[in-house]
N, C-alpha and C positions, 0 to 999 in steps of 0.2 A: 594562319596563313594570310588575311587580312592585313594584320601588324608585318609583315615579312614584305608584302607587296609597298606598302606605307612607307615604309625603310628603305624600300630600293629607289622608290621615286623622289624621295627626301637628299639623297643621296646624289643625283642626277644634275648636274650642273646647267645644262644647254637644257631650255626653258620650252622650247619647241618638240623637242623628242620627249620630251618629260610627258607634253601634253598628248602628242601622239600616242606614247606606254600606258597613259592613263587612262584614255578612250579606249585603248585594245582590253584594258585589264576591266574595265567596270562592263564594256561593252558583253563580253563573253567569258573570259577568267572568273571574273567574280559572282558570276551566277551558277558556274560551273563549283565552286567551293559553296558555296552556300546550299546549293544543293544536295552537295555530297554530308555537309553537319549536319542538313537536317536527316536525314539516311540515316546517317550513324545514331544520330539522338532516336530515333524510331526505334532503331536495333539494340539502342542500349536498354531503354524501356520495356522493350518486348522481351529481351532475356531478362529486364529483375521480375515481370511480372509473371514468368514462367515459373517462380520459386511463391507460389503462393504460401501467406504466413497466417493462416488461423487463430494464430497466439494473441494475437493482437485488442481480437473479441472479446479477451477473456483478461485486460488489463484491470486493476483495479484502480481507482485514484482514489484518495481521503483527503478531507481536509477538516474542517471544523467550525460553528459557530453559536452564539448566544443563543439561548431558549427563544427570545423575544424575536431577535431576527430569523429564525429557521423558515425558511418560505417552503408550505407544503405541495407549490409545485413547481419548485425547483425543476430544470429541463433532467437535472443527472446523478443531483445528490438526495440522498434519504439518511434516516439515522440507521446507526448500527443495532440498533435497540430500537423497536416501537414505543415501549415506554418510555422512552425518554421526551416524549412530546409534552407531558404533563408536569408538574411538579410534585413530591411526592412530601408528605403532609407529615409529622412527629406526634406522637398519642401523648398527650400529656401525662397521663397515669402511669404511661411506660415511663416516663420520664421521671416521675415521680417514685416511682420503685428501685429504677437506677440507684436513684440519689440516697433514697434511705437503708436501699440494701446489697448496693452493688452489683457489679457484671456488665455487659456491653448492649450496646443499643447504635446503630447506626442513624445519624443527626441528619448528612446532606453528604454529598461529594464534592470536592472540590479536583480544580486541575492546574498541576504548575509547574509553572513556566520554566522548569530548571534542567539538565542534563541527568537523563535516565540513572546513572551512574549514582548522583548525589541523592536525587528521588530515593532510589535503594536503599541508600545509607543511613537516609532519616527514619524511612520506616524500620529498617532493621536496628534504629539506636533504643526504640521504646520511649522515646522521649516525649513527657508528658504538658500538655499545653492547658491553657486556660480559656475561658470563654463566660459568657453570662446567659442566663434564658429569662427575660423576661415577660412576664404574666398581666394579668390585670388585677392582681394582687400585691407584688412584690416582685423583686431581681432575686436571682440564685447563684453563685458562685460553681462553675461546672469545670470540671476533668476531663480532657479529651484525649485520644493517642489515635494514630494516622493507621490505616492499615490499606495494602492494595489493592483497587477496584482491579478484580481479575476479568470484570463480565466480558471487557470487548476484548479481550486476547482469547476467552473461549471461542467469542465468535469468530475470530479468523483460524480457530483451530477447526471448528464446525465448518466453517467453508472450507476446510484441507480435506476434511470425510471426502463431503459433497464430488469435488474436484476428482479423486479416487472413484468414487461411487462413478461417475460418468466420464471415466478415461482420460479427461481433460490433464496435460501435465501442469503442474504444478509450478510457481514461480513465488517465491516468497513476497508477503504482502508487507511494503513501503509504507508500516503504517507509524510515524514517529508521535503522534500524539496518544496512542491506547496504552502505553506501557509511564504515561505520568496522572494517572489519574489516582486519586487514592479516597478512602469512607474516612470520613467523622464520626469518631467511635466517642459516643459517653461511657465512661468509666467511672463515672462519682460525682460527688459536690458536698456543697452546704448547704445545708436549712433544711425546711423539712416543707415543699408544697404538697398541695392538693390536689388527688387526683379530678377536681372538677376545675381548675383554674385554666382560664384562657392562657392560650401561648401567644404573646405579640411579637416574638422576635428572640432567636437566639443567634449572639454574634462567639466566636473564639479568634483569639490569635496564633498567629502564626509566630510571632515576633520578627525575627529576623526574614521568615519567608514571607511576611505577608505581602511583600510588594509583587510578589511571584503568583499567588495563588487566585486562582480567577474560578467562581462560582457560577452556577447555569450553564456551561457551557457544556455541548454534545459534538460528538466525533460523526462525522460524514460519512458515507463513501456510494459509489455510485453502483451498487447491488439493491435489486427493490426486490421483494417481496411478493409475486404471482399466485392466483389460483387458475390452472389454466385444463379447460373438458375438453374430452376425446371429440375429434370431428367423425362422427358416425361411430360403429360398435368395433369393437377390436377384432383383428384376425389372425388365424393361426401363423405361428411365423413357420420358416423354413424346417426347422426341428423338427413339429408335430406335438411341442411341448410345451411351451410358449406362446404367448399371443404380444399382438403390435399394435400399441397405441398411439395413435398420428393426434398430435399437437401440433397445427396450425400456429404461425407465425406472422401472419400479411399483418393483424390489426396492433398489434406489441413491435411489430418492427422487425425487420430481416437484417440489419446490420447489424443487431448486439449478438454477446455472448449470451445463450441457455444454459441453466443447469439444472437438473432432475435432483428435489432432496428425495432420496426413499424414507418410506414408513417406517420399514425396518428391516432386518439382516437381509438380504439375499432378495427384495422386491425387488431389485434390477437387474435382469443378466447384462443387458450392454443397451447403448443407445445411440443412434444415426442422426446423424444430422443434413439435412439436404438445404438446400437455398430458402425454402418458404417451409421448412415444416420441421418439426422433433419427433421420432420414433423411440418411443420406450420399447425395448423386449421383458416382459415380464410374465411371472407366472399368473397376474392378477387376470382374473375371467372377465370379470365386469367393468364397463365403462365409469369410467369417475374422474374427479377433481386430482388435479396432483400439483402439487407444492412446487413452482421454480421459480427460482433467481437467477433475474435478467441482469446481465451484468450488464448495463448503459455505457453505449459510447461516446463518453463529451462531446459536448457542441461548446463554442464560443458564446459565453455567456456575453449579453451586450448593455441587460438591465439587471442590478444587483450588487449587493456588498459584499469583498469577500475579506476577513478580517485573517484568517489564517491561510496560509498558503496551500494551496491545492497542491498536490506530490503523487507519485505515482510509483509504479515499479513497471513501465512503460520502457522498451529498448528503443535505442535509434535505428530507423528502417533503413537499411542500407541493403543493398545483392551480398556485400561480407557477411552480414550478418545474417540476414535469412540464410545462406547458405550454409552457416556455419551451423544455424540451429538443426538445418536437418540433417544433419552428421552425427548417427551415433557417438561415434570415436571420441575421446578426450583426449586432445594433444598436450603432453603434459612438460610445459615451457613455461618460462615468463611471459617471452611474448606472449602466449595465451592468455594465462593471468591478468597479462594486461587488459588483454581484448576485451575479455570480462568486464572487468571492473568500469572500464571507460564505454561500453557498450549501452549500458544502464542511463537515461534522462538526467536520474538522479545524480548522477557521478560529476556533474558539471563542476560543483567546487571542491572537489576532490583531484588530486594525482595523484597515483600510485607511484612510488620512487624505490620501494626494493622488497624482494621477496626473501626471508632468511628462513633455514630450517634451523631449529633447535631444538634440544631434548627438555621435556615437560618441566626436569627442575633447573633449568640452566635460566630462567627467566630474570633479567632483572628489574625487569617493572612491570605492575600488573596490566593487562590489556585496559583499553576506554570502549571493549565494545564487547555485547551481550547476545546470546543466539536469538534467532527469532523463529526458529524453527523448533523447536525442543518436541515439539509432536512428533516428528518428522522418526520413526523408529527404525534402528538399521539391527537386525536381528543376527548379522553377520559379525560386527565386529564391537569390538567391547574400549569404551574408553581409556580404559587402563593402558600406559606405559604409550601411548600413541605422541609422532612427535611435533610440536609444532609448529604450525608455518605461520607468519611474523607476517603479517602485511603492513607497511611502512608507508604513511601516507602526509600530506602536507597541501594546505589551501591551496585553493585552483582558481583562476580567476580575478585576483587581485581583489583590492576595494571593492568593485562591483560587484564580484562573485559572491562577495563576503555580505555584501548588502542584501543578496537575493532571498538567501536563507539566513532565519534568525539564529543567534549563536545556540540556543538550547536546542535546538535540531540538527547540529552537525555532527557530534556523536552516534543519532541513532541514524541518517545516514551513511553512518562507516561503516554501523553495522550492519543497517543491512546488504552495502556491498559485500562484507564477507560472510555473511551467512549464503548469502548465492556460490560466493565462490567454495564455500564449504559443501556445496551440492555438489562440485563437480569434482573434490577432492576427498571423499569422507577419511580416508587415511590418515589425513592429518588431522588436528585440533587448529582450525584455522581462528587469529584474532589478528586486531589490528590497532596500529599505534599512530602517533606525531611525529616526525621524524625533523 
């Protein structure tokens, strides 16, 4: 309205009325519209914040860093692993029986820097590499072969249980660096050491990967580790069968996400969540310690190094979107698809450009993207003969976009747009290409 008034007065030739129009309009017009925006802006705030979105608590971000930089008190990242804080040591003797009599032995892990895709290819070629282990006796000529570090894809299937166990819906975790890590297997060598010989150092090559392959490094994410006691004795719940154990929240913090791990099968019927507190319902009688993982809400780090990109499976908060989330229904469109896909943080150098259906052997290139959900069990329907939908996608962003994420992360990016969008489709076998 401003720009409209601006126009009419610009417009006005006779410099005298112009300035009369202008007094009348700043004098009363124009407080009169700026009144009314800010109205509306109040009104529009108050309906998105009526669509409250709890999912947000329960975002997960990763990212990654060197042994030597890991800061143990980071505001928001932990490792995925506890033991990953230390380094872990090689028996020489083990190494020495390798050598003279065969079989595997795990050297160190490494993580590299290459698209999930090729990662597979290598491991799955058997292809055998070389390395040395030097002693305080002598060098030894060693055999090595790559096999997949599965540990941190358990743990994101461990936290699908968790998620389940405590009603929380599920959103698949954005994690592109857990799926390139792989073990340094000894398979063999030369010579014949000593099981009492010091070890100074074993190196192997990668050959061609070595420019890729990066040692010490651990996977982030901002999920810690709680032991958290009952505030007073537990009381009978509503049932007469059950009892309620109140987990107090003021001193850990009211804005993150909770999660209850149980002990085992069937220690939790259900659990509540109120603004300061967690209520377990469980069969357990006695007060105790119970296992949660807080899932931390980022803050703006202001002092610190971050060497690998932070990433999330974090949506853009919009009233479309909140609203959409709390719609059972799947509207089964493109445009939805699209919504999807672009809905996602992540999706920023990505566009979605075409949805195709085709039949499983009509394909003629193999998909660039992998599930990330394969826990995920649908007891209904069976992958056999199911058809597939083709997500078609192409950089987003230009130059910049393409700067923002390193090229070995833009594959597992796709995927995991369409593993989300395979949640809301199971009928199909969804994958996705370069168009």
């Amino acid at each position: 309205m401003k720009e409209l008034v601006q126009d009419r007065l610009g417009r006005m030739e006779d410099l005298q009325q112009r300035q009369i129009l202008k007094n009348l309009m700043t004098g009363v017009f124009l407080n009169l519209v700026e009144y009314q925006e800010e109205m509306t802006r109040k009104l529009e705030q108050r309906v998105f914040h009526e669509l409250e979105d709890d999912g947000q608590r329960y975002d997960i971000f990763v990212s990654m860093c060197s042994r030597e930089d890991f800061d143990p008190i980071h505001e928001f990242l932990y490792p995925m692993l506890p033991s990953d804080h230390t380094d872990s040591t090689v028996d020489m003797s083990s190494v020495a029986s390798i050598i003279r009599e065969g079989g595997e032995l795990k050297l160190f892990g490494l993580f590299l820097e290459i698209e999930t895709g090729e990662v597979q290819r290598l491991i799955q070629s058997g292809r055998v590499f070389h390395g040395q282990v030097v002693t305080d006796a002598g060098s030894y000529r060693i055999d090595i072969r790559l096999r997949q570090d599965k540990r941190y894809i358990h743990e994101i299937e461990k936290l699908y249980q968790v998620f389940l166990d405590n009603g929380i819906p599920w959103k698949t975790v954005n994690h592109p660096y857990a799926y390139k890590f792989v073990d340094v297997l000894l398979t063999g060598g030369e010579g014949e050491p000593g099981p009492h010989e010091e070890i100074r150092e074993i190196t192997v090559s990668l050959e061609e990967f070595d420019a890729y392959s990066r040692q010490g490094v651990i996977p982030l994410w901002n999920v810690e580790r709680l032991s958290l006691k009952n505030s007073g004795f537990p009381v009978p719940a509503i049932d007469r069968v059950n009892y309620e154990h109140v987990l107090p929240l003021r001193k850990t913090g009211v804005e993150h996400g909770y999660l209850v791990r149980a002990a085992g099968e069937g220690e939790i019927r259900y659990i509540k969540r109120s603004e300061h507190e967690l209520t377990v319902v469980t069969p357990r009688e006695k007060a105790g310690m119970w296992e949660v993982l807080k899932v931390t809400k980022p803050v703006e780090i202001r002092l610190g190094r971050q060497l690998y990109k932070l990433v999330s499976n974090r949506r853009r908060d919009s009233f479309t979107e909140r609203y959409a989330r709390k719609q059972a229904m799947v509207v089964r469109a493109r445009a939805e698809i699209a919504r999807i896909v672009h809905s996602f943080e992540a999706a920023e150098v990505l566009e979605l450009e075409g949805v195709e259906i085709i039949e499983p052997d009509g394909r003629q290139a193999l998909p660039l993207t992998y599930p990330l959900n394969p826990f995920v069990s649908d007891n209904v329907r069976t992958e056999t003969g199911k058809l597939v939908m083709r997500l078609g996608f192409k950089p987003s962003g230009g130059a910049q976009g393409a700067k923002s994420v390193p090229p070995f992360m833009i594959g597992d990016l796709m995927s995991f747009v369409v593993s989300e969008v395979q949640m809301y489709f199971p009928e199909y076998r969804c994958e996705g290409v370069w168009v």
